[in-house]
The first five atom37 places (N, CA, C, CB, O) and aatype in JSON, in Angstrom:
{
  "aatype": [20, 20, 20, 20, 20, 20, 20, 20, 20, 20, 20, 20, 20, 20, 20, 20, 20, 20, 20, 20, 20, 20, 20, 20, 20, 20, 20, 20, 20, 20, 20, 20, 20, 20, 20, 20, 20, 20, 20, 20, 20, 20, 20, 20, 20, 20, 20, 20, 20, 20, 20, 20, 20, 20, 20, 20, 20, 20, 20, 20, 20, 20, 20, 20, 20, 20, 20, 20, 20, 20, 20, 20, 20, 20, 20, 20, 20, 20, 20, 20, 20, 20, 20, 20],
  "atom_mask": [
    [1, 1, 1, 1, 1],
    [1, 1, 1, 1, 1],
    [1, 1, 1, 1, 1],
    [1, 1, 1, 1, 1],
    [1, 1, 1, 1, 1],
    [1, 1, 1, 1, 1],
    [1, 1, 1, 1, 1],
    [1, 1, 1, 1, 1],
    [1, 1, 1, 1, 1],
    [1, 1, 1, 1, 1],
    [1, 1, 1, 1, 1],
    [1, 1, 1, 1, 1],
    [1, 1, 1, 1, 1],
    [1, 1, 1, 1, 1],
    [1, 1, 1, 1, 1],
    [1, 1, 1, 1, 1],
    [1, 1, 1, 1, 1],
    [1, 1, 1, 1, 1],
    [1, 1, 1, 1, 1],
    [1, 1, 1, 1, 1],
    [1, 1, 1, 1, 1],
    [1, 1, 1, 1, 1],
    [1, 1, 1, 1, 1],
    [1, 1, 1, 1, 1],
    [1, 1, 1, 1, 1],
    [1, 1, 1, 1, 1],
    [1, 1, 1, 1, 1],
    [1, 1, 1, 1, 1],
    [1, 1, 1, 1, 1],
    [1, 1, 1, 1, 1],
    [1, 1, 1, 1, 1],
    [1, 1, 1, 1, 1],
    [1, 1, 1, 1, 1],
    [1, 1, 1, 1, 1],
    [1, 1, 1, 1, 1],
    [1, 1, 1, 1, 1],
    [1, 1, 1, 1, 1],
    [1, 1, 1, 1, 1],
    [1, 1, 1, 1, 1],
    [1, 1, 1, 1, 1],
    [1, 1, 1, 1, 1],
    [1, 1, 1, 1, 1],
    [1, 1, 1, 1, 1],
    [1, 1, 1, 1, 1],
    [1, 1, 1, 1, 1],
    [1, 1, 1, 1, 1],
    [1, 1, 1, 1, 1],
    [1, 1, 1, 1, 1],
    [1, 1, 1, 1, 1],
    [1, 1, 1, 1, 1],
    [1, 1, 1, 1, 1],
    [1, 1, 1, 1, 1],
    [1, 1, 1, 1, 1],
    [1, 1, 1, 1, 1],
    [1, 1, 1, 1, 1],
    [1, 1, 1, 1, 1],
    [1, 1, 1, 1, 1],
    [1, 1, 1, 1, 1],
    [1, 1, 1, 1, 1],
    [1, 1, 1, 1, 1],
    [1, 1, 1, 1, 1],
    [1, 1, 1, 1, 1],
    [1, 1, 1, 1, 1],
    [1, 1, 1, 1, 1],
    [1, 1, 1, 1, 1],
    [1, 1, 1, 1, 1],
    [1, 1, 1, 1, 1],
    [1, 1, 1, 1, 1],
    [1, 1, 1, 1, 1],
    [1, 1, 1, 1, 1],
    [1, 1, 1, 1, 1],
    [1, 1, 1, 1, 1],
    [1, 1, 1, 1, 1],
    [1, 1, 1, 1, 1],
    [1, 1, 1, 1, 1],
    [1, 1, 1, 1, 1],
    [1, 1, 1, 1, 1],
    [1, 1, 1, 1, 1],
    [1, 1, 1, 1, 1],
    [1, 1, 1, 1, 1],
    [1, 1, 1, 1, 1],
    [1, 1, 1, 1, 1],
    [1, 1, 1, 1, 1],
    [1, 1, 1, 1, 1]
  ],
  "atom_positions": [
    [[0.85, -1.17, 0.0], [0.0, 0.0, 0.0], [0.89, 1.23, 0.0], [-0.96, 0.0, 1.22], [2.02, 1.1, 0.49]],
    [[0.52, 2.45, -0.5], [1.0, 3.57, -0.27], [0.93, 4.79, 0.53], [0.94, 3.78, -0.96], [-0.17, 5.27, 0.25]],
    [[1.53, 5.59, 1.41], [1.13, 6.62, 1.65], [0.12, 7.66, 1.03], [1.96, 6.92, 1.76], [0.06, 8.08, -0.13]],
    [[-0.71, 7.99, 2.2], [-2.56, 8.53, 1.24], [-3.65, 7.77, 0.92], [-2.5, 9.0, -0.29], [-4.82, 8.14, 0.91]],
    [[-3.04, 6.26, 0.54], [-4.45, 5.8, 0.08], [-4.96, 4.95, 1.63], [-4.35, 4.59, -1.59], [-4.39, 4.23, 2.45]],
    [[-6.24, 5.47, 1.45], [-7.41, 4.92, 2.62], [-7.6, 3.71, 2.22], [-8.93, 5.66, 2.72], [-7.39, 3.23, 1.11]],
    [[-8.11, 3.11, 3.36], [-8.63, 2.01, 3.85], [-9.79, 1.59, 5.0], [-7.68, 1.58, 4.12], [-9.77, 2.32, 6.0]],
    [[-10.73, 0.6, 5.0], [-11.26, 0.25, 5.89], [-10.46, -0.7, 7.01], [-12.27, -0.2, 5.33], [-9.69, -1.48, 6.47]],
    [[-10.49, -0.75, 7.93], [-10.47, -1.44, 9.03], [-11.71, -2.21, 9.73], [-10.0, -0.61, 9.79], [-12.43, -1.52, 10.46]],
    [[-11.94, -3.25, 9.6], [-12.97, -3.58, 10.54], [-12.66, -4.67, 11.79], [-14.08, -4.09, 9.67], [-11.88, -5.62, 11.83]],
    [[-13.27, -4.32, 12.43], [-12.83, -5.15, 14.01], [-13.7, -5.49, 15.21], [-11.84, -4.34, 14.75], [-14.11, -4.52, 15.84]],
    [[-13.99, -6.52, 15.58], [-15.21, -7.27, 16.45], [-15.31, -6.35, 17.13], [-15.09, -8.63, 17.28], [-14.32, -5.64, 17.38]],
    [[-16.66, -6.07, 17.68], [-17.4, -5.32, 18.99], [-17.69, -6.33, 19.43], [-18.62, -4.31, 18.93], [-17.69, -7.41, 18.83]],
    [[-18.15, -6.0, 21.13], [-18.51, -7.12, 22.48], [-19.9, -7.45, 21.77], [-18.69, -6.33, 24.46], [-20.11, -8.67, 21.84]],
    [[-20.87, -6.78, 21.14], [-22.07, -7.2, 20.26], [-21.92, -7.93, 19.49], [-22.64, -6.42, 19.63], [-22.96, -8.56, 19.29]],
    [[-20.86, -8.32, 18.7], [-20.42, -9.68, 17.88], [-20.01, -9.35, 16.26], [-21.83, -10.85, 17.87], [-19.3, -10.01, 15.5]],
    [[-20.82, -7.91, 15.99], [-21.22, -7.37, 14.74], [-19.51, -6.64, 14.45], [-22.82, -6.15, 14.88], [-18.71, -6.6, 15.38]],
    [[-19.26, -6.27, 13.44], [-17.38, -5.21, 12.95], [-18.05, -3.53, 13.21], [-16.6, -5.42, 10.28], [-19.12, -2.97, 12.96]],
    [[-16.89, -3.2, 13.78], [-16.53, -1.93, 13.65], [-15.88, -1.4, 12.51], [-15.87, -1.68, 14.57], [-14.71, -1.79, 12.59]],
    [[-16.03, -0.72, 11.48], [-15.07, -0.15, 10.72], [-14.69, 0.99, 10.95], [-15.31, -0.14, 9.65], [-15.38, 1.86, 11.47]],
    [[-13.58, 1.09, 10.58], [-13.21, 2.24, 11.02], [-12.04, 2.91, 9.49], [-12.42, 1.9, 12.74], [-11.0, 2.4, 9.07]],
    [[-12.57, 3.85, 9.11], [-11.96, 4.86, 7.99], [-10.0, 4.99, 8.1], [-12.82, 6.68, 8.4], [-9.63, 5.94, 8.78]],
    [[-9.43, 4.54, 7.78], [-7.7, 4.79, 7.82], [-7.4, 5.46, 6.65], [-6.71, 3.37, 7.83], [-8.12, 5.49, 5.65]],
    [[-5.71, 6.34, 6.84], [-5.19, 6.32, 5.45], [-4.04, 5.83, 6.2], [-5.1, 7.74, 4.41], [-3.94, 5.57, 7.4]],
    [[-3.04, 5.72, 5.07], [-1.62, 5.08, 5.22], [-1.15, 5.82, 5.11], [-1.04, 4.17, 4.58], [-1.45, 6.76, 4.37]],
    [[0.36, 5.65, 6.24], [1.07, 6.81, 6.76], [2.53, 6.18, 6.13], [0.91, 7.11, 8.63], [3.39, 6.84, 5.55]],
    [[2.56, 4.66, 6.42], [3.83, 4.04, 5.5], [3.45, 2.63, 5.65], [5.57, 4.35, 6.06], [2.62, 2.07, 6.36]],
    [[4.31, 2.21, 4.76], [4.08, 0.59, 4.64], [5.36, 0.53, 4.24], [2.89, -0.15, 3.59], [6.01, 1.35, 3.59]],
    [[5.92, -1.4, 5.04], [7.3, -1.54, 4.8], [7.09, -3.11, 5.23], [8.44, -0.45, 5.72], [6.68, -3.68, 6.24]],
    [[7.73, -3.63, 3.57], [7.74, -5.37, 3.4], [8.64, -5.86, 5.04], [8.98, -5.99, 1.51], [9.53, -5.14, 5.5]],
    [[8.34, -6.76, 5.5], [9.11, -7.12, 6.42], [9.15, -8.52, 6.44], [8.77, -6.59, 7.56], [9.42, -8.95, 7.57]],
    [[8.93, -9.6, 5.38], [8.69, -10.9, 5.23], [7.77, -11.31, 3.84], [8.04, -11.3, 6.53], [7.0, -10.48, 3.36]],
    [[7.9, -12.43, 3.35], [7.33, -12.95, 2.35], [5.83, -12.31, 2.25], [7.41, -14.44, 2.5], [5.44, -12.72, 3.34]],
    [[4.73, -11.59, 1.72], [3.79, -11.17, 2.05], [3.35, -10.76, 3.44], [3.23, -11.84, 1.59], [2.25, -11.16, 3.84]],
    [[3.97, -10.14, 4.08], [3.83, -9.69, 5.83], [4.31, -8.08, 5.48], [5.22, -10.77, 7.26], [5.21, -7.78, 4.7]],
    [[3.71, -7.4, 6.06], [3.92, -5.73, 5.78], [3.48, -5.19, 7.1], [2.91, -4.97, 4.41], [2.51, -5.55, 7.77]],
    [[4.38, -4.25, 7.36], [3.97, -3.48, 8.8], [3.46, -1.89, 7.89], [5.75, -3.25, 10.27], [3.99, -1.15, 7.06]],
    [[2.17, -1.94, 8.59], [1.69, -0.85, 7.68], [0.87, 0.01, 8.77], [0.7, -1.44, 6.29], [-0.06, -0.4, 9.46]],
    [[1.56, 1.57, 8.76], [1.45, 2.32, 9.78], [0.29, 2.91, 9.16], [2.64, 3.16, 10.22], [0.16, 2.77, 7.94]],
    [[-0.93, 3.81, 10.12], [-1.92, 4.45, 9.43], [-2.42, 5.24, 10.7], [-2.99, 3.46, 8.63], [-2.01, 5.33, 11.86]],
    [[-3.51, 5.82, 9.96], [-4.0, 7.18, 10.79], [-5.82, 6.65, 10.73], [-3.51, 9.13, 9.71], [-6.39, 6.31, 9.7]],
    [[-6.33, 6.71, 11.88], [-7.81, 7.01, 12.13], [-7.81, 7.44, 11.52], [-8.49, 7.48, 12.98], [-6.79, 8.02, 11.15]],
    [[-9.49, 7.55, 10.64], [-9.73, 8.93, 10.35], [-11.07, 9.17, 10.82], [-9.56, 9.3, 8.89], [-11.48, 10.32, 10.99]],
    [[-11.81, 8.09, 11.05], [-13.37, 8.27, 11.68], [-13.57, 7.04, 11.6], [-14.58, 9.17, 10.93], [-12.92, 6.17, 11.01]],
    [[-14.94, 6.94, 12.54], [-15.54, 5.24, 12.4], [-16.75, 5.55, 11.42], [-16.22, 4.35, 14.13], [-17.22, 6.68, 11.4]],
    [[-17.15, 4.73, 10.78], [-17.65, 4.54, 9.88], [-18.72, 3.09, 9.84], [-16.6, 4.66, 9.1], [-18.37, 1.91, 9.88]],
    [[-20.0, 3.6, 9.76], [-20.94, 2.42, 9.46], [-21.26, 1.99, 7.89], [-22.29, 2.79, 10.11], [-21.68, 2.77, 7.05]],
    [[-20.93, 0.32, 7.63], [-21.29, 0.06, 6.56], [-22.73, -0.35, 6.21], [-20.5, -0.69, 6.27], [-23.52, -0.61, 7.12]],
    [[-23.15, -0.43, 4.78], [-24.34, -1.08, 4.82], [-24.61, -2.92, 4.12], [-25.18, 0.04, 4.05], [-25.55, -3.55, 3.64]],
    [[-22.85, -3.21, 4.5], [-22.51, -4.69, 3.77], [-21.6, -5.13, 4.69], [-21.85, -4.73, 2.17], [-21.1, -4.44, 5.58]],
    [[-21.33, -6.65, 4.39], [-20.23, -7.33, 4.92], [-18.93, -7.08, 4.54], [-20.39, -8.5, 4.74], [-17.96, -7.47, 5.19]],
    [[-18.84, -6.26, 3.2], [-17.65, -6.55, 2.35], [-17.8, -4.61, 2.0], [-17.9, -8.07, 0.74], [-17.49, -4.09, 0.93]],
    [[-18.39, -3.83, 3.29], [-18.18, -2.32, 2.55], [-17.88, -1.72, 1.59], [-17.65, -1.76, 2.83], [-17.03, -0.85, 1.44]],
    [[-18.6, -2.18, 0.89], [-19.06, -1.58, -0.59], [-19.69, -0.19, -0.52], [-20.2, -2.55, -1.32], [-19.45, 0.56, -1.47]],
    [[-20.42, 0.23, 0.42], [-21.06, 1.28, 0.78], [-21.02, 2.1, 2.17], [-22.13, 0.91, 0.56], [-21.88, 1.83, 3.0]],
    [[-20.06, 3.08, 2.46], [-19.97, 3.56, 3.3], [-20.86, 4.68, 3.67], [-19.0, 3.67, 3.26], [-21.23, 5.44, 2.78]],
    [[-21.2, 4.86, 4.74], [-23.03, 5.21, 4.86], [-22.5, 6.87, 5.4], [-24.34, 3.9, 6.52], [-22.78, 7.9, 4.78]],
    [[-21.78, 6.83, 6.54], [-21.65, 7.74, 7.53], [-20.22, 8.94, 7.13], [-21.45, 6.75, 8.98], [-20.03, 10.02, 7.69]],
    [[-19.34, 8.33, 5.99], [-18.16, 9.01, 5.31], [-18.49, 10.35, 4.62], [-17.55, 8.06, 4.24], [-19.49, 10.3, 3.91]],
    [[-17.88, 11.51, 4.67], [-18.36, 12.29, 3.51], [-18.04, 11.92, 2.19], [-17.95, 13.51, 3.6], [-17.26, 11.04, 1.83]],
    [[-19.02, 13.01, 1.17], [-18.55, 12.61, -0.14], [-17.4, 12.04, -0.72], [-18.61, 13.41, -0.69], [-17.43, 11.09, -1.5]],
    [[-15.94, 12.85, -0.19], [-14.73, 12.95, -0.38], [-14.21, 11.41, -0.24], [-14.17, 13.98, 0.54], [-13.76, 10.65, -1.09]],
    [[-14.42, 11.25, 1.1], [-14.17, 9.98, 1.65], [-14.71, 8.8, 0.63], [-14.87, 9.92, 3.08], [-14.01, 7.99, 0.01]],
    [[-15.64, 8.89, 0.64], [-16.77, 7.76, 0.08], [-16.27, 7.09, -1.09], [-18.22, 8.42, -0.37], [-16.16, 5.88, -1.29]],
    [[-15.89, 8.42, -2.09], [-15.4, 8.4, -3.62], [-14.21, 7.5, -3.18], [-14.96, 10.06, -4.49], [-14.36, 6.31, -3.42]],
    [[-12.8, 7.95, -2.45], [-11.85, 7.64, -1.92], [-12.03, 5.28, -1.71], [-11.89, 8.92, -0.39], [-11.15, 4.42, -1.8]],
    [[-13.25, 5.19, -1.49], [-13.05, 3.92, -1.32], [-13.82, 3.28, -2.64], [-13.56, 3.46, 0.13], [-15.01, 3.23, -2.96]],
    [[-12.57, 2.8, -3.26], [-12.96, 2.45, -4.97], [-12.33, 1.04, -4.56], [-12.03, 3.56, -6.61], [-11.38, 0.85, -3.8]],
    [[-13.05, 0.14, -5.2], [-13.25, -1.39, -5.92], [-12.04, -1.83, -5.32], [-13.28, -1.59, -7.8], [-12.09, -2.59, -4.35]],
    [[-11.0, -1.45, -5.76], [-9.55, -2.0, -5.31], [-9.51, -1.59, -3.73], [-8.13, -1.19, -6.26], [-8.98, -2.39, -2.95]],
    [[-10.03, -0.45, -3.25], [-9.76, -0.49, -1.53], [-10.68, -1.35, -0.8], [-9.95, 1.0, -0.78], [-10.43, -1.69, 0.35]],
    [[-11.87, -1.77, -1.5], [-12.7, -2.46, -0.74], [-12.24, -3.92, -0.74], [-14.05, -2.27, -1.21], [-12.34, -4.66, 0.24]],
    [[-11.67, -4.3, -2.06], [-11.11, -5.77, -1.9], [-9.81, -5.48, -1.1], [-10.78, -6.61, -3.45], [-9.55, -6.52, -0.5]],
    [[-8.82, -4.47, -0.8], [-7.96, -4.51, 0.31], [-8.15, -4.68, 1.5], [-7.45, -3.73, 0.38], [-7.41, -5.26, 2.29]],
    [[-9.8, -3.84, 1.84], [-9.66, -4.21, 3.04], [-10.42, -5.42, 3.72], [-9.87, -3.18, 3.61], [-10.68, -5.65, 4.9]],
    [[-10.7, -6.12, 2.55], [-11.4, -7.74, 2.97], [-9.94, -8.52, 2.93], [-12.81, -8.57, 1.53], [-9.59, -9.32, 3.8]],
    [[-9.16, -8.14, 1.75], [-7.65, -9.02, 1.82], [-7.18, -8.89, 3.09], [-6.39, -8.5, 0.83], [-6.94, -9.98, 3.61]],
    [[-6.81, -7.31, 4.21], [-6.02, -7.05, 5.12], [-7.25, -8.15, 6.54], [-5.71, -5.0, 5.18], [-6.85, -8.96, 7.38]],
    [[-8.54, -7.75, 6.31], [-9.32, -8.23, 7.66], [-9.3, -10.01, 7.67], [-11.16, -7.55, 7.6], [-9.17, -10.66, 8.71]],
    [[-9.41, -10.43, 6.69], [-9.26, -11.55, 6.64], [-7.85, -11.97, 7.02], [-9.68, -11.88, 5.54], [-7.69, -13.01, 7.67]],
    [[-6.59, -11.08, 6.56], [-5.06, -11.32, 7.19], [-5.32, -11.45, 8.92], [-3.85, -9.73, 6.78], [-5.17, -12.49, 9.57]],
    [[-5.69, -10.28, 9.4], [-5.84, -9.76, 10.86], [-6.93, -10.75, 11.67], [-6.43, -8.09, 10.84], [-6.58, -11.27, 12.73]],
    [[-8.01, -10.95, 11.2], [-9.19, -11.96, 12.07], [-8.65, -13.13, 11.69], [-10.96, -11.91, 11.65], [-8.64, -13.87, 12.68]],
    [[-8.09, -13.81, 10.49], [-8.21, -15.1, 10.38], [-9.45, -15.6, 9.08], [-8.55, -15.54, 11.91], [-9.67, -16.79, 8.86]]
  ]
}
């Protein structure tokens, strides 16, 4: 990933349901065969209206545009890395 481009984060609540939460990338740096330490910034939490946030409900315009086809399959590639 690059510095600037956003991402979703999503991550279990005690309710059972994901939190997402809006990131951009601050740096990313290979550290193993497909393993990347990839630094980032909050930027808001964010409610989806899918499993696979296709539609970010609560983002402004700016934001919204910002999560195109390729960030949404990143951030099912990265959550599926992180949950398992």
């Amino acid at each position: 990933m690059k510095a600037g481009q956003r991402f979703l984060v999503q991550l279990p609540r005690d309710d059972g349901g994901p939190q997402s939460i809006l990131c951009t990338v601050r740096h990313c740096e290979a550290v193993a065969d497909a393993t990347y330490h990839i630094g980032s910034t909050f930027i808001r939490v964010c409610n989806v209206n899918s499993s696979d946030g296709a539609q970010v409900i609560n983002a402004d315009a700016a934001e919204a545009r910002a999560m195109t086809d390729a960030a949404v399959s990143e951030n099912i590639r990265i959550r599926r890395a992180i949950l398992g």
